[in-house]
C-alpha positions in Angstrom: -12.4 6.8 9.5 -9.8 9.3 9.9 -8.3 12.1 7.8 -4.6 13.4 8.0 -3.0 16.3 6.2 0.2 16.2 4.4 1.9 18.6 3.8 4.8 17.1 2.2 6.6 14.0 1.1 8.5 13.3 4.4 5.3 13.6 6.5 3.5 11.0 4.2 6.4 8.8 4.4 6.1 9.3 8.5 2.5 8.4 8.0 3.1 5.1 6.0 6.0 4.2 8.5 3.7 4.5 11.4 1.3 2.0 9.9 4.2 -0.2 9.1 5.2 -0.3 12.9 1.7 -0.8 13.9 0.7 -3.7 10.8 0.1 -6.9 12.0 0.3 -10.4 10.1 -2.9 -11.1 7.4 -3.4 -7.4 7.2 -4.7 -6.6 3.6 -3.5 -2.6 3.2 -5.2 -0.9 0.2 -3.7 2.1 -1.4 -5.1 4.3 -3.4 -5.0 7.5 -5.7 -4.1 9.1 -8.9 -0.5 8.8 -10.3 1.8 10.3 -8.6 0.1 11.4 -5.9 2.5 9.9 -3.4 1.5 6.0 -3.2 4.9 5.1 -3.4 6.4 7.3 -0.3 4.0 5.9 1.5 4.8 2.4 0.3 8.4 3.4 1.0 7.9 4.4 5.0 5.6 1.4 5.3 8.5 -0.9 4.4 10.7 1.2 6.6 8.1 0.6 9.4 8.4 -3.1 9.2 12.3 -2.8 9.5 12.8 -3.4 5.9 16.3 -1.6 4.5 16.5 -2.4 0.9 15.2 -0.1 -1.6 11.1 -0.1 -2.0 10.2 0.6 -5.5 6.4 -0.1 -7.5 6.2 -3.4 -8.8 4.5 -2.0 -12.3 5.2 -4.4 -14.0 6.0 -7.6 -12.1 2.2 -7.4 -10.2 4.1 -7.9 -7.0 7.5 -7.5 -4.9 8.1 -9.5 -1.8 10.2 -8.2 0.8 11.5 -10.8 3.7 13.6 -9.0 5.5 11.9 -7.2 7.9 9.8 -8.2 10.7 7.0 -10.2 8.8 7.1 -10.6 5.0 5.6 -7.9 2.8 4.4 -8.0 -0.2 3.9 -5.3 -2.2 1.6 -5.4 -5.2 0.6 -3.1 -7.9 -2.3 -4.2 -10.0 -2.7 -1.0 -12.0 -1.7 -3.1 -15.6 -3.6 -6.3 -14.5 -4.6 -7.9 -17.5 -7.1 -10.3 -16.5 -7.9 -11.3 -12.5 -7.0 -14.5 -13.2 -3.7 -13.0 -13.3 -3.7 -12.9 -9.3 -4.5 -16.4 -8.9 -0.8 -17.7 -11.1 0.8 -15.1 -8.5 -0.4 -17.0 -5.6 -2.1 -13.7 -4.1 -4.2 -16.0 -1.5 -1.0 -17.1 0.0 -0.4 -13.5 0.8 -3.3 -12.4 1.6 -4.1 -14.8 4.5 -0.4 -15.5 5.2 1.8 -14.7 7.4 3.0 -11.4 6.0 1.3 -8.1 5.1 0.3 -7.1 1.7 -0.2 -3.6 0.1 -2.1 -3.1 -3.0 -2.1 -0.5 -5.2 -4.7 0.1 -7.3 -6.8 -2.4 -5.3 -10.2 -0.8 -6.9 -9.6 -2.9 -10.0 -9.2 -6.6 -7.7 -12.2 -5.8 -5.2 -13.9 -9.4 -5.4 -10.6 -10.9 -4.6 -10.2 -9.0 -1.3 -11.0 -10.0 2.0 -13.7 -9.0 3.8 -11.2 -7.0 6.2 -9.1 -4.4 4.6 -7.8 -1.3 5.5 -8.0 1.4 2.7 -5.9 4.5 2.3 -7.1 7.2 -0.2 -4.4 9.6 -1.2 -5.9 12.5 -2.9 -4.0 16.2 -4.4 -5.5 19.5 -3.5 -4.0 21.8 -5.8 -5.4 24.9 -4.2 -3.2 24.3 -0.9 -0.1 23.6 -2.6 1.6 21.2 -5.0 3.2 19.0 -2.1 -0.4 18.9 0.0 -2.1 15.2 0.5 -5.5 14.6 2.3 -4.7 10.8 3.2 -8.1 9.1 4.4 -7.6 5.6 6.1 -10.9 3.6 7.1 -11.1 0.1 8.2 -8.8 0.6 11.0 
């Protein structure tokens, strides 16, 4: 496990673009935290990481975006208004999951028996009492 301190936006991004460099094909990424605690930054520097250039936004309401050009696909999901799991299964989620591309989930807490048994989980949490921009970002499974 291993604990990082942000101290704002730019160094999360950093962080997420680092992981992005070092990601590797099949990787199963799973981010979470609260609303607006930066999951999206990060999201944003991964993509950058993987030498995507267009614009990374949260795919709310689509379940998932897929991203090809970078180095390796990426597919980004966001399974926060999941209706039912079987919901993952229409998207094809196994076909990212075990593909050749990396996926990021957000909100992966509500999709847990769909996940394989490797994943690496980042926790972005606030801290109010050292500043409105602070993150603790924990990442285990690394």
């Amino acid at each position: 496990m291993m604990v990082i301190e942000s101290w704002k936006p730019e160094e999360t991004y950093e962080l997420g673009k680092k992981m992005g460099e070092e990601a590797r094909p099949s990787s199963v990424y799973c981010l979470n935290g609260d609303l607006g605690v930066g999951k999206t930054v990060f999201t944003q520097g991964f993509a950058s990481g993987l030498g995507i250039r267009e614009p990374v936004n949260s795919p709310t309401f689509t379940i998932v975006n897929q991203y090809e050009d970078g180095r390796m696909p990426f597919y980004h999901f966001d399974v926060y208004r999941i209706g039912d799991i079987s919901e993952m299964d229409e998207i094809g989620y196994e076909d990212c999951f075990y593909g050749d591309g990396v996926s990021l989930i957000e909100w992966s807490n509500l999709i847990t028996e769909l996940l394989p048994d490797h994943v690496i989980t980042i926790t972005i949490e606030k801290d109010m009492e050292k500043g409105f921009d602070y993150r603790k970002i924990t990442v285990e499974g690394m």
